[in-house]
C-alpha positions in Angstrom: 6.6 -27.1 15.7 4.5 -26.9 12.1 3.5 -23.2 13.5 7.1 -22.7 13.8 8.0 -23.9 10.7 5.0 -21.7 9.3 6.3 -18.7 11.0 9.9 -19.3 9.3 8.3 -19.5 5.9 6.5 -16.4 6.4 9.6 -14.9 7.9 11.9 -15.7 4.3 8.5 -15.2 2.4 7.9 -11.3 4.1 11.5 -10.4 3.4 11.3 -11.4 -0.3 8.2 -9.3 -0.4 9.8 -6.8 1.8 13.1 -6.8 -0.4 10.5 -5.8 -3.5 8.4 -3.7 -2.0 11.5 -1.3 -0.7 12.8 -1.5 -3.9 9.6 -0.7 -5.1 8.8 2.0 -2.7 12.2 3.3 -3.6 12.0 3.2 -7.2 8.3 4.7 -6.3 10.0 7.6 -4.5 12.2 8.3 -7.5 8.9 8.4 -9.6 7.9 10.6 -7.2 10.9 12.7 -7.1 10.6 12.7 -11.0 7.3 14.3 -10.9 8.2 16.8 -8.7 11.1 17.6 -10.6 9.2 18.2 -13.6 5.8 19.4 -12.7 6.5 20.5 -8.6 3.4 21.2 -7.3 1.5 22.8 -9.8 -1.6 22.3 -11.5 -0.4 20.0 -14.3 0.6 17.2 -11.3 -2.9 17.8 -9.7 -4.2 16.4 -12.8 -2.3 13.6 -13.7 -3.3 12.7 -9.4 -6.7 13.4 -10.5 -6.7 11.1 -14.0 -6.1 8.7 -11.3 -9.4 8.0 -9.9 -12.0 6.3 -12.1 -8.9 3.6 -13.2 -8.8 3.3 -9.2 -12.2 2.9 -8.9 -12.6 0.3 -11.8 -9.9 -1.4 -10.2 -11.9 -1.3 -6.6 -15.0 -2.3 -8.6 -13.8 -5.7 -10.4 -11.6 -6.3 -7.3 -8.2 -6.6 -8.7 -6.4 -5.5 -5.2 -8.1 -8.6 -3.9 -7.5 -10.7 -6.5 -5.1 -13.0 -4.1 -7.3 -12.3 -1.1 -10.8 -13.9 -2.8 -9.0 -16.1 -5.6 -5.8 -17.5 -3.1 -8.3 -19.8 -0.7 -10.2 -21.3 -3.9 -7.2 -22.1 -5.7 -5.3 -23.4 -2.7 -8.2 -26.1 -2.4 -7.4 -27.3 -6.0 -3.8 -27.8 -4.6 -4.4 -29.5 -1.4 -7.0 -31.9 -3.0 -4.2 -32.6 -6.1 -6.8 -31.7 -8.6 -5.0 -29.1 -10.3 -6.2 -28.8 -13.5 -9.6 -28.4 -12.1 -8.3 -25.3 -10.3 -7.0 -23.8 -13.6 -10.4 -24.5 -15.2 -11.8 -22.0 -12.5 -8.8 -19.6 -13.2 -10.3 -19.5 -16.1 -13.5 -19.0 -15.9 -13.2 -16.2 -13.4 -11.0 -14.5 -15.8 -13.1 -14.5 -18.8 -16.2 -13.9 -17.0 -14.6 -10.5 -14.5 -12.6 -9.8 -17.7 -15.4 -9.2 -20.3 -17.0 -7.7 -17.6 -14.6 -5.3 -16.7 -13.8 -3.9 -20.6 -16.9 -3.0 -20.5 -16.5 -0.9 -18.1 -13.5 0.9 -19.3 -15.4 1.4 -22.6 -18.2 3.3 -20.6 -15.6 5.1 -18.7 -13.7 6.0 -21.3 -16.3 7.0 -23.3 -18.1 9.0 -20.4 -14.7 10.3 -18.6 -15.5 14.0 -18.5 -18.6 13.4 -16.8 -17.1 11.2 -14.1 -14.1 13.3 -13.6 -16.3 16.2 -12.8 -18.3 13.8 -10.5 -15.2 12.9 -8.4 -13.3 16.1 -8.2 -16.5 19.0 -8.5 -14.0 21.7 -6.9 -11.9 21.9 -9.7 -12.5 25.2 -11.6 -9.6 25.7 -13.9 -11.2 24.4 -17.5 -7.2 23.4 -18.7 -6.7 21.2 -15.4 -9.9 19.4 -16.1 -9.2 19.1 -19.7 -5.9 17.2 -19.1 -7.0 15.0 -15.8 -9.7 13.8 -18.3 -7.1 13.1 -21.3 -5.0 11.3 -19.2 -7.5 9.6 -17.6 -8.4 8.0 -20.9 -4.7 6.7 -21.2 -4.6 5.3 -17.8 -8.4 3.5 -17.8 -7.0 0.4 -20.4 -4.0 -0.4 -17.9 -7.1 -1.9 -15.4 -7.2 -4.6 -17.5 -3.6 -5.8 -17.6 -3.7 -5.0 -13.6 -7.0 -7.8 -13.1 -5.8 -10.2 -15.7 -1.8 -10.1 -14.1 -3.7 -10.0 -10.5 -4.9 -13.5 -10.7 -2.1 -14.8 -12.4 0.0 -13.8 -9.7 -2.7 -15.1 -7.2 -1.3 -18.3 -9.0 2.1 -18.0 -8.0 1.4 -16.8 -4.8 -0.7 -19.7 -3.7 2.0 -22.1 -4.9 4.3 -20.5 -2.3 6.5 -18.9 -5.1 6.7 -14.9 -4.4 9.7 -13.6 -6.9 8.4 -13.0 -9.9 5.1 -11.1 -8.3 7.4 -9.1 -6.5 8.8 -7.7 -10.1 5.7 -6.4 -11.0 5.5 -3.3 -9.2 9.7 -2.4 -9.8 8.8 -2.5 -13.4 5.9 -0.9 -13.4 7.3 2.2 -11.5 10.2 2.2 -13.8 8.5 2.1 -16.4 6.5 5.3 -15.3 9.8 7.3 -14.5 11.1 6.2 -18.1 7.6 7.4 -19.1 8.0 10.9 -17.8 12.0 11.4 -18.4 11.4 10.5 -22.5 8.0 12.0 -23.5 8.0 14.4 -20.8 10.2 17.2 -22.9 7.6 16.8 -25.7 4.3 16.0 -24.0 4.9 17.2 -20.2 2.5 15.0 -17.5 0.5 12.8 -19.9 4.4 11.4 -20.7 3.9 9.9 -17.2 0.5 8.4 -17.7 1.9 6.4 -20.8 4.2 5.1 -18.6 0.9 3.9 -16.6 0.3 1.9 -19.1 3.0 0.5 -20.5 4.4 -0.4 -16.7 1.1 -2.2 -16.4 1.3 -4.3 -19.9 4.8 -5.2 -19.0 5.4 -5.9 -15.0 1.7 -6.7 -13.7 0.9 -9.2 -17.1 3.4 -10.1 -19.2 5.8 -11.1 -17.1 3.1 -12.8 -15.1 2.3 -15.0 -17.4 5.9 -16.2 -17.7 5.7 -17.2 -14.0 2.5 -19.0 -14.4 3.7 -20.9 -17.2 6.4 -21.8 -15.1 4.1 -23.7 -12.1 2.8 -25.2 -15.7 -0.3 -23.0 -15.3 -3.4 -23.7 -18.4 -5.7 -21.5 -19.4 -8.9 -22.5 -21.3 -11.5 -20.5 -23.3 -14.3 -21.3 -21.3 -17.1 -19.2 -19.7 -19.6 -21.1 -17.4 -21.4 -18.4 -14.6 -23.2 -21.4 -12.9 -20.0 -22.6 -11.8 -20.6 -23.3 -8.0 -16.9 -21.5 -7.4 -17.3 -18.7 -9.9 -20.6 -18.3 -8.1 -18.1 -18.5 -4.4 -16.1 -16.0 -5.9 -18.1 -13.8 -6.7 -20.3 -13.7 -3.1 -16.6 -13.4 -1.4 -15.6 -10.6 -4.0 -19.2 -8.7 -4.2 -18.8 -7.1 -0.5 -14.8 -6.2 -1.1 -16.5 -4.5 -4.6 -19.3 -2.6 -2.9 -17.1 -2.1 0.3 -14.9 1.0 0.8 -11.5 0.1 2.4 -9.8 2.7 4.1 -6.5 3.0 1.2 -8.6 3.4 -1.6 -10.4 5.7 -0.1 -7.9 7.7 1.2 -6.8 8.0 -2.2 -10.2 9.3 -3.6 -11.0 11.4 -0.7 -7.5 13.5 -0.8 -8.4 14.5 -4.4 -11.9 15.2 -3.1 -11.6 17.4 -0.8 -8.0 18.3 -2.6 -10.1 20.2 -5.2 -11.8 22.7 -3.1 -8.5 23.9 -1.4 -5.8 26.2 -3.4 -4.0 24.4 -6.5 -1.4 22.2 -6.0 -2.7 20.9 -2.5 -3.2 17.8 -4.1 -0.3 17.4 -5.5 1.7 18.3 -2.2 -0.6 15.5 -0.2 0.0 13.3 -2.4 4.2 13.3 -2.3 3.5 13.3 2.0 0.9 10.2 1.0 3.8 8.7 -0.9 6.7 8.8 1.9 4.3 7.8 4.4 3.5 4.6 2.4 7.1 3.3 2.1 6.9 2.4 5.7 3.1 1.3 5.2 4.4 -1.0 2.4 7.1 -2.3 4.1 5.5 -3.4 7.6 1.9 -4.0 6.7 1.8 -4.5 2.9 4.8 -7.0 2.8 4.1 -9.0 5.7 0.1 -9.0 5.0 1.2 -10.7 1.3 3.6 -13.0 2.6 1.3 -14.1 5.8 -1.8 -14.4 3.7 -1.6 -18.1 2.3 -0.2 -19.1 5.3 -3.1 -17.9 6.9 -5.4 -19.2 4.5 -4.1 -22.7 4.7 -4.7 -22.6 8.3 -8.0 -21.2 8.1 -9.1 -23.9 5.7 -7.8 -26.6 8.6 -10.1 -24.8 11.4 -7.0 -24.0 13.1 -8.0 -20.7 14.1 -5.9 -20.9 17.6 -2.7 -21.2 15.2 -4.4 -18.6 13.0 -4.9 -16.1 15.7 -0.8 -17.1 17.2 0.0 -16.1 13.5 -2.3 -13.2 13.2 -1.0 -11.7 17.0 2.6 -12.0 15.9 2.8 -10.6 12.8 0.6 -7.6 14.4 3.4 -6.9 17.1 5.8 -7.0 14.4 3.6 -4.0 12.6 3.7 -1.9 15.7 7.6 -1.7 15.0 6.3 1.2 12.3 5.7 3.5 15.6 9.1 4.4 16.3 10.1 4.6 12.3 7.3 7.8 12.1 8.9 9.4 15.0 11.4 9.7 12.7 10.2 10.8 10.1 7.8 13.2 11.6 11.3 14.9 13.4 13.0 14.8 10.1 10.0 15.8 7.7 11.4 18.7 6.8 15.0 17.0 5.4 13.1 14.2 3.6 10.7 15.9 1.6 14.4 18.2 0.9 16.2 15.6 -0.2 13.4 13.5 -2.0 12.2 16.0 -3.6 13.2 19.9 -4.0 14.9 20.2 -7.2 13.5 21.3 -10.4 9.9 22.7 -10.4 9.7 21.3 -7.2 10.9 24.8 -4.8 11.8 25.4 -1.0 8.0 26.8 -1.1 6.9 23.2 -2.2 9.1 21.3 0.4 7.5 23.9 3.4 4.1 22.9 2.2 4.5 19.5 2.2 6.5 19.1 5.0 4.4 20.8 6.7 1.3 17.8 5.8 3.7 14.6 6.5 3.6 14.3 10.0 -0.2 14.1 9.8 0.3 11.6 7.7 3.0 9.5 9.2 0.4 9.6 12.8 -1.6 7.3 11.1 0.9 5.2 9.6 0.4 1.9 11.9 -2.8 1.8 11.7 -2.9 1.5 7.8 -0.2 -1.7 8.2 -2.3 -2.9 11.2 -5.9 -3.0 9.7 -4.1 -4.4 6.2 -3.0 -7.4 8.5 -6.5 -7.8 10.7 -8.6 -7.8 7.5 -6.5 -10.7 6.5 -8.0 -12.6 9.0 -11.3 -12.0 8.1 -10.3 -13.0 4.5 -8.6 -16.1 5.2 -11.9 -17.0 6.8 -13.2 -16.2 3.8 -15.7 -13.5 5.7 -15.3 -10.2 3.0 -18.9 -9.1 4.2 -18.4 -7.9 7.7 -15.1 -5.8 7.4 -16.3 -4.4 3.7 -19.6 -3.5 5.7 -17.5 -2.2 8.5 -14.9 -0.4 6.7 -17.4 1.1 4.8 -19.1 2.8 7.3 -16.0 3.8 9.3 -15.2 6.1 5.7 -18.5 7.4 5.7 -19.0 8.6 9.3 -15.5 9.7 8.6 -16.5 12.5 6.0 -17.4 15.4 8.2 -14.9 14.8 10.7 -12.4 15.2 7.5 -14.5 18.6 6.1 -14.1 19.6 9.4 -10.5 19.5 9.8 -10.4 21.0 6.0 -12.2 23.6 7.3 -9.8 24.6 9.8 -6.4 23.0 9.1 -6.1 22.7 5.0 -4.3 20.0 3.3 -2.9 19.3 6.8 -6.5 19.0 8.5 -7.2 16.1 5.3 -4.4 14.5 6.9 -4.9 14.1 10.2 -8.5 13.6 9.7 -7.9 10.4 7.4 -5.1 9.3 9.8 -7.7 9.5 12.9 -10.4 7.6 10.9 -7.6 4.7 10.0 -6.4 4.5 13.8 -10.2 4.1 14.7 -11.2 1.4 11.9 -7.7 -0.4 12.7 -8.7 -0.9 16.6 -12.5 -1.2 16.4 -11.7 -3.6 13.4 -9.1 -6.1 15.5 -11.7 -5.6 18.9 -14.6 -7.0 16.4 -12.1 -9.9 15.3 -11.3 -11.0 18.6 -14.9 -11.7 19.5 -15.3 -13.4 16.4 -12.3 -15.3 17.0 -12.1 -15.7 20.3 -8.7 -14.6 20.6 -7.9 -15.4 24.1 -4.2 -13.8 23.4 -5.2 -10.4 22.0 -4.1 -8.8 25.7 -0.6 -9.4 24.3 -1.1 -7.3 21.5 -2.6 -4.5 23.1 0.4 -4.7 25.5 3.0 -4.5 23.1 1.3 -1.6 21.5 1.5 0.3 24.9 4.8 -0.3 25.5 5.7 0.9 21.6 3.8 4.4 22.3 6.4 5.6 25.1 9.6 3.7 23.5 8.5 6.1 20.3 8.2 8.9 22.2 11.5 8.5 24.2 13.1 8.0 21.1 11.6 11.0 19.2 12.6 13.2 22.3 16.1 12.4 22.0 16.1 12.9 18.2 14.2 15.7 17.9 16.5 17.5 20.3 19.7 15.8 18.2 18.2 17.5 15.4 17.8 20.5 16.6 21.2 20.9 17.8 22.2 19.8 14.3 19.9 22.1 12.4 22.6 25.3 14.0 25.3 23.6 12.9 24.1 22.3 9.2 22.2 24.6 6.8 19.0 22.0 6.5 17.8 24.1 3.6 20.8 23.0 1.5 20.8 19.5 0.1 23.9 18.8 2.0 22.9 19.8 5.4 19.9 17.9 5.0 21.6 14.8 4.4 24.1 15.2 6.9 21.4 15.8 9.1 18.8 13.3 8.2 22.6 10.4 8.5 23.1 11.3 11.8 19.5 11.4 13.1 19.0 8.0 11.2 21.9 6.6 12.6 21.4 7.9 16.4 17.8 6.5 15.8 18.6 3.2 14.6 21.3 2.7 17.9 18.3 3.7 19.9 15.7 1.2 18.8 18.6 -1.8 19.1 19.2 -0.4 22.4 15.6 0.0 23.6 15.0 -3.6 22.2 17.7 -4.6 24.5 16.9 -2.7 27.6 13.0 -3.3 27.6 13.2 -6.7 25.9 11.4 -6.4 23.2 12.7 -9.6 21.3 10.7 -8.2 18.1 12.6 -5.8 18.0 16.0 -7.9 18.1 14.7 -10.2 16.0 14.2 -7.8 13.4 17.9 -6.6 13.2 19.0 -10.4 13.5 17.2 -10.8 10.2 18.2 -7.7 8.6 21.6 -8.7 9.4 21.8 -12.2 8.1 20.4 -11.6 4.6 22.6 -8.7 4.4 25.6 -10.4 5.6 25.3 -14.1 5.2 28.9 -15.3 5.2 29.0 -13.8 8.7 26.6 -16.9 9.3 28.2 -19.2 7.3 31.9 -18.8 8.4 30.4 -19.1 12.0 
């Protein structure tokens, strides 16, 4: 029953988190969309991509992505023990410590940003590209600092249970790039956009943060102390996520990579395919992974790791429901990158070539949501070592097999290359868990993954042939035909997963349109 009543708090705690990250994947897509509107896939959009990279990789290095992961379990100790205020005094000192640690950083990057650049992206020849990736990267580098400093704030409010305000922080920041790119973008083209960077970073990721922390009546003191025995803790879980490469940030820095040796604009046009194929990465694996995490983390700091491993099994069957979702967008990846995109300096040429690189993209979807959720686990333990070590290696072993398919394929063989690395890391990563874990009920999982594979495909059949059909009868390179095709595909697909639910039984998937249903009509429940 209290793993029930768990699994009903992550339920309401995944949709508020899956709630914002649609929105924000949405409001990301119209970011997106903006972009492509004004810079299409020219060179001007691979450099604002490529200003990208050292911020990313000062974010990486301090940890901010994990903030919650490393800081979540520490904290939550403070709260279980009723010793509070101890808990902010260690808030504390981890932020003063990381923080003057990381502005020194973005002083040597900033200062040093031409030199880096070329480091990171050594097949870009055009001197005005380079020239502009390193100005805006200079804009963007500051904005790490709001992103660390909001990261543990939020780290605060998520290991109190309370998700709403967090799950502002990325709407504004995306809206605030868009307004970024719509208002200077007439006088200052691209770098309009990374302005937006920062003020979306200022405002959504800290300011606001510190409004929610002061609501849990969070206290911050001036205090730096580095023999702290959980500053010390901190940093021995937070060193290995640091050093170690996951497979998203690298998938980021390793498109622009091998991006720069291949004709202009192919980093622009993997990036927009990168983007779609995240909003279903965000809303399967990045939602529930946030919203599951405490819970998991309380239950790891009980030793209940058979209740850990029930949640950990659960919420990875719910992931796998991202299988049939690319089958349709790989069948209509020609109309979504239409519709989302093609307008402005974004042409039908653009929407061919990166069409053409989504489904490669969207192969490899579940396993970014899956490995998300599995290294979760290991965190929760609080065990960053093995998966950073892990991941790690999986990205570097990955690297030829990537040149390889770049060799052959293009921006398309980038794709599918970091897709096949992902599905590998994802599997191997969960197989290594179970024998940590002894996870007598991970034959379940690997089950329901099987019987997703030919439910996709059956699915995808039918559509693809519905689409088809359609495609004679609607002009798919119009923006009307495109939606009227993508509406009917979308809807024959979504009767098709409710009835395969039903036919094969697969109460994830019913449960899922139960849910959806009662938040989106809840006077149905109530007037039953």
């Amino acid at each position: 029953m209290a793993n029930d009543n768990i699994l009903k708090k992550v339920g309401f705690a995944s949709f508020i988190m899956m709630a914002s990250i649609f929105a924000s994947r949405m409001i990301g897509v119209l970011r997106e969309m903006t972009i492509a509107g004004i810079g299409g896939i020219k060179v001007s959009v691979d450099a604002y991509q490529i200003a990208f990279i050292i911020p990313e990789i000062l974010n990486h290095v301090v940890a901010s992505g994990f903030l919650s992961i490393t800081f979540i379990p520490i904290f939550a100790h403070y709260l279980s023990s009723d010793s509070k205020n101890e808990g902010y005094k260690v808030f504390s000192i981890i932020m003063n410590g990381f923080g003057l640690l990381l502005l020194c950083f973005i002083i040597i990057t900033w200062i040093w940003a031409p030199d880096f650049v070329h480091m990171f992206v050594p097949g870009i020849q055009d001197s005005d590209t380079f020239a502009l990736a390193v100005k805006m990267t200079r804009i963007i580098i500051p904005a790490q600092f709001f992103f660390f400093t909001g990261g543990l704030l939020m780290a605060i409010q998520f290991a109190n249970e309370k998700f709403l305000i967090p799950a502002l922080a990325p709407l504004i920041y995306n809206l605030a790039i868009i307004l970024g790119g719509l208002i200077l973008g007439p006088f200052i083209g691209m770098e309009g956009f990374a302005w937006g960077v920062l003020a979306g970073a200022i405002l959504g990721n800290f300011a606001l943060q510190i409004v929610g922390a002061k609501k849990l009546g969070a206290r911050y003191y001036f205090i730096l102390n580095f023999t702290h025995p959980d500053l010390i803790k901190y940093v021995q879980l937070t060193l290995p996520l640091m050093i170690g490469l996951t497979m998203t940030f690298s998938t980021e820095i390793l498109l622009k990579f091998f991006g720069s040796y291949l004709n202009e604009g192919s980093i622009a046009a993997m990036n927009y395919a990168l983007r779609v194929m995240f909003i279903l990465v965000g809303l399967f694996g990045q939602a529930i992974g946030i919203a599951s995490y405490p819970y998991m983390a309380k239950l790891a700091q009980k030793g209940n790791l058979f209740e850990l491993n029930r949640l950990l099994n659960k919420t990875l069957k719910f992931i796998f429901l991202v299988i049939p979702f690319s089958t349709l967008f790989i069948v209509l990846n020609h109309e979504i990158v239409m519709i989302l995109f093609q307008r402005g300096q974004f042409d039908s040429d653009a929407t061919l070539v990166t069409a053409g690189i989504l489904p490669f993209f969207m192969v490899g979807a579940f396993a970014f949501s899956a490995q998300n959720i599995v290294s979760r686990g290991y965190y929760a333990i609080q065990n960053t070592l093995f998966p950073a070590i892990f991941t790690s290696l999986c990205v570097i072993i990955s690297l030829p097999v990537i040149f390889l398919f770049m060799k052959e394929f293009g921006p398309r063989g980038v794709a599918l290359g970091l897709s096949i690395s992902v599905i590998v890391q994802a599997f191997v990563l969960f197989e290594c868990w179970n024998q940590k874990s002894l996870n007598l009920e991970k034959k379940a999982v690997y089950l329901f993954f099987l019987k997703m594979i030919p439910i996709s495909l059956m699915i995808g059949v039918i559509i693809f042939l519905s689409a088809v059909s359609l495609r004679k009868l609607f002009d798919h390179s119009t923006l009307s035909g495109s939606l009227t095709i993508a509406g009917l595909v979308g809807l024959e697909f979504l009767f098709l997963f409710f009835l395969s639910g039903s036919v094969f039984k697969v109460s994830e998937i019913l449960i899922l349109y139960k849910n959806i249903f009662k938040r989106v009509f809840p006077w149905m429940k109530k007037s039953h």
